[in-house]
C-alpha positions as CSV (number, residue, x, y, z in Angstrom):
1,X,16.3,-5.8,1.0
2,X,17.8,-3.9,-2.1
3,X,15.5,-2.5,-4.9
4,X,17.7,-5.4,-7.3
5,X,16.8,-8.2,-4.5
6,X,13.1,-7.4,-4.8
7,X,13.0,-7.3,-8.6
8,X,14.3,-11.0,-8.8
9,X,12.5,-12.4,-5.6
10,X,11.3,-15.7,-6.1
11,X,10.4,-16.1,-2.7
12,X,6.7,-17.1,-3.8
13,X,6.3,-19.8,-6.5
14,X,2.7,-19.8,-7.4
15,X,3.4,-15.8,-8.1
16,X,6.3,-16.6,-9.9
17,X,4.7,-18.6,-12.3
18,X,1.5,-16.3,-12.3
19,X,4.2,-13.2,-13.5
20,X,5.7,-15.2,-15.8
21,X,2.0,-16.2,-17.9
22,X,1.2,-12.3,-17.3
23,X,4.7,-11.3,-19.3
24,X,3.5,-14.0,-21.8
25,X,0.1,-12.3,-23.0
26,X,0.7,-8.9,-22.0
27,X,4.7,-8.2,-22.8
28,X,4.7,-4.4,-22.5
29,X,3.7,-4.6,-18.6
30,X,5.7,-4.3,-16.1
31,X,4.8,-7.2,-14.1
32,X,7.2,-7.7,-11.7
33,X,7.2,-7.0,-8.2
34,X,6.1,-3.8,-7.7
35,X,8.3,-1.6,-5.3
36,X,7.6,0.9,-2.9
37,X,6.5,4.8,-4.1
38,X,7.8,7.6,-2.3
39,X,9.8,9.5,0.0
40,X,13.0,8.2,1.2
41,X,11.7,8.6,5.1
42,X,8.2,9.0,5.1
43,X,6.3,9.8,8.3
44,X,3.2,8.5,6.8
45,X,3.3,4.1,4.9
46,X,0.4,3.5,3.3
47,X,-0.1,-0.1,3.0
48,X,-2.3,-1.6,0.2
49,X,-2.7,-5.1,-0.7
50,X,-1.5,-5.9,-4.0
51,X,-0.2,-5.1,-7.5
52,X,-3.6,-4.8,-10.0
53,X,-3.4,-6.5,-13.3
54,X,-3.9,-3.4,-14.9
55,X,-2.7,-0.8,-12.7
56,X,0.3,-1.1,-10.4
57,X,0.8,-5.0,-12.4
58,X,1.2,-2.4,-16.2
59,X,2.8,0.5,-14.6
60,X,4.9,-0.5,-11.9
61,X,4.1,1.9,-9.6
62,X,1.5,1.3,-6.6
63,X,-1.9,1.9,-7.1
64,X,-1.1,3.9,-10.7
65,X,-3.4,3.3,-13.8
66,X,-5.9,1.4,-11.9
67,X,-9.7,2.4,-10.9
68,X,-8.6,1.7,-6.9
69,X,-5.9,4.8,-7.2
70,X,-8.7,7.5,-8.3
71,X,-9.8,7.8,-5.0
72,X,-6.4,7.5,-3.0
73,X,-4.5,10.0,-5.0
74,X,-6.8,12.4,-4.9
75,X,-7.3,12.7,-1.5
76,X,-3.5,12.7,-1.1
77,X,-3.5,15.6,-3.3
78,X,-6.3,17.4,-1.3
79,X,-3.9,16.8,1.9
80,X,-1.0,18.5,0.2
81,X,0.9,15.1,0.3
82,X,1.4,14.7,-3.6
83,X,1.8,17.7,-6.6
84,X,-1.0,16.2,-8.7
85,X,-4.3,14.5,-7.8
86,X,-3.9,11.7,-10.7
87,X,-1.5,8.6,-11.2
88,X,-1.5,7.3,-14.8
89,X,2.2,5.9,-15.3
90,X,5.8,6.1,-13.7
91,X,6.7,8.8,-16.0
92,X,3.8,11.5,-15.2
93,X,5.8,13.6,-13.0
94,X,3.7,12.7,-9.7
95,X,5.7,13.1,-6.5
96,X,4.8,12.2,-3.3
97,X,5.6,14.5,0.0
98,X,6.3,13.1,3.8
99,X,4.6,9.4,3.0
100,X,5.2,6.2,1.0
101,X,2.9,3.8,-0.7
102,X,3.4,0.2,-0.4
103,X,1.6,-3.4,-0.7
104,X,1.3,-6.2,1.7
105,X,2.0,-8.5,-0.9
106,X,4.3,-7.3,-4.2
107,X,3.4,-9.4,-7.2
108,X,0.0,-9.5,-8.9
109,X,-1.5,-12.6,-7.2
110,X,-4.2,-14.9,-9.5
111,X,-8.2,-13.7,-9.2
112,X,-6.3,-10.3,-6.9
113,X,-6.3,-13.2,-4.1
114,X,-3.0,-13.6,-2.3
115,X,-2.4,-16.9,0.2
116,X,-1.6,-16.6,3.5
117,X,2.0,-17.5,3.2
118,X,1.9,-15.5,0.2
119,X,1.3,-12.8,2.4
120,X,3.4,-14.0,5.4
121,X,6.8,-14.1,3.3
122,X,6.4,-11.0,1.4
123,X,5.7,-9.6,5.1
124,X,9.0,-11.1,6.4
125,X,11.4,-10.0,3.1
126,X,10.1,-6.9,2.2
127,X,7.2,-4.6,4.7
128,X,8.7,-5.7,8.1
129,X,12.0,-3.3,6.9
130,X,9.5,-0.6,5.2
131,X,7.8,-0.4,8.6
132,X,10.5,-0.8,11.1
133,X,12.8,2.0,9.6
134,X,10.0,4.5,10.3
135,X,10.8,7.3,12.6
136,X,8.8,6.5,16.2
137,X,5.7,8.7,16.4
138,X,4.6,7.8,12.7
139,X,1.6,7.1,11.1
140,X,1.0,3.7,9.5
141,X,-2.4,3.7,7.3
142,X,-3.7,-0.2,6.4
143,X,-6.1,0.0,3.1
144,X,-8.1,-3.5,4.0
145,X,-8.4,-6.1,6.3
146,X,-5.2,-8.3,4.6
147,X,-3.1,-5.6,4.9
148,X,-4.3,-4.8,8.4
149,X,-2.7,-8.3,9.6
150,X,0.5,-7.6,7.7
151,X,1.0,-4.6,9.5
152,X,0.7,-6.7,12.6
153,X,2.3,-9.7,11.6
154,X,5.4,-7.4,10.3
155,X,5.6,-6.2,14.4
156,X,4.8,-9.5,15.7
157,X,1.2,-8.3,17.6
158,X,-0.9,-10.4,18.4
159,X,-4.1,-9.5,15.3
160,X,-7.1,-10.2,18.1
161,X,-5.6,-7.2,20.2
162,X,-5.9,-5.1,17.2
163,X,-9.4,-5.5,15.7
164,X,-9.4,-4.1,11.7
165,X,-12.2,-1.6,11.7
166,X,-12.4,1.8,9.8
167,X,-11.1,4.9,10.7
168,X,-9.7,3.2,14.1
169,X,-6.6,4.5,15.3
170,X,-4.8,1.9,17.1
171,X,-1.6,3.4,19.4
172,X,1.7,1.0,18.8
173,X,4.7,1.2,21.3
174,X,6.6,3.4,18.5
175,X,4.0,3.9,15.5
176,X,0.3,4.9,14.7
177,X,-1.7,2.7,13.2
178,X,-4.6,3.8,11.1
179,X,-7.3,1.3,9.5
180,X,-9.9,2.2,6.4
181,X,-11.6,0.3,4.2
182,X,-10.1,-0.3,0.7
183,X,-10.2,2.3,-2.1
184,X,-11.5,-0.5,-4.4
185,X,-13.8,-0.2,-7.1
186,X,-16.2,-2.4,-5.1
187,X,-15.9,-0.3,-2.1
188,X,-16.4,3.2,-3.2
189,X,-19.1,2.4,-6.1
190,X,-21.0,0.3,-3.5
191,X,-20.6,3.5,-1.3
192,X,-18.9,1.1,1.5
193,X,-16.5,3.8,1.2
194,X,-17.1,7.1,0.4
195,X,-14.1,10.7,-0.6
196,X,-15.4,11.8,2.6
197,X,-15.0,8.9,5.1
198,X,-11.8,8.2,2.9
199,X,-10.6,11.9,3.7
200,X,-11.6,11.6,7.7
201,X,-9.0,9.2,8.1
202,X,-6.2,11.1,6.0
203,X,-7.6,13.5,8.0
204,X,-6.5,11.7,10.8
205,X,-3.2,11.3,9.6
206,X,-2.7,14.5,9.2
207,X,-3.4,15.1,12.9
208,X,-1.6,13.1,14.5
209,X,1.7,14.4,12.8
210,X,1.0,17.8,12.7
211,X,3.8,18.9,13.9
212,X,6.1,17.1,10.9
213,X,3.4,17.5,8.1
214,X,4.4,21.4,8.2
């Protein structure tokens, strides 16, 4: 689907009406849904969960201006997969190198909660494509259990043969598939996750494609 078809989706209308009460009380946010961030063809997808209210939700941009994109930004940076280790707006100059940064779900969902179906139709219209036009042999990373399944639902596995656990590395017929916990606030100020176990499965990553991260 086309960057204009996402933009007007109405696919989901309990997020529809969600986005339109957001625009109401906060009017200079973006809150919309919230494309894709990166390379063209990446060899690494990074799939979050969804837009924040006051990150990705303000800015338009995944995981930028939000507590949750400390952690994952900087460890892209200390890869040598982005030119700066901070993401504060669209305009800041930040680019991305060999990966992409999605969500499973594209529009800010009430209490951060998505549905199922919420989560199966944005799966369907919008991260099947994302995924399937990867090259074979690369890496896809799942921040969280939710968008662990949406990885699997977009390649119609079967979720009990792929068990969500951190730093797992799971081998699909064409693709990589990486697991860690969420780069929440909850998670890394609870220590759940920590930079380092966060940077062992970038690590990972990195790894695995070697031979394209060059």
């Amino acid at each position: 689907m086309s960057a204009l078809n996402l933009d007007h989706c109405q696919a989901c209308p309990r997020l529809v009406r969600h986005l339109a009460q957001v625009r109401q009380q906060y009017p200079y946010y973006y809150a919309r849904p919230v494309p894709a961030f990166g390379v063209e063809q990446p060899r690494l997808l990074i799939v979050g969960l969804a837009p924040g209210l006051h990150g990705a939700n303000a800015t338009g941009r995944p995981f930028t201006g939000d507590y949750a994109g400390i952690l994952l930004y900087e460890t892209l940076y200390a890869m040598g997969l982005s030119n700066q280790a901070s993401s504060v707006t669209r305009n800041d100059g930040l680019q991305l190198y060999h990966c992409k940064i999605t969500n499973a779900v594209k529009c800010l969902p009430p209490a951060n909660q998505p549905s199922t179906d919420e989560v199966k139709t944005c799966t369907r219209l919008f991260l099947t494509a994302e995924i399937t036009q990867l090259a074979p042999g690369s890496v896809v990373l799942a921040l969280g259990n939710i968008a662990h399944s949406a990885v699997l639902r977009a390649l119609n596995l079967k979720l009990s043969a792929y068990p969500f656990g951190h730093n797992r590395h799971h081998r699909l017929e064409n693709y990589h598939f990486l697991d860690s916990y969420h780069c929440s606030r909850y998670n890394t100020q609870t220590k759940r996750l920590t930079p380092a176990m966060f940077n062992a499965v970038l690590q990972q990553a990195k790894t695995l494609l070697q031979n394209h991260w060059e």
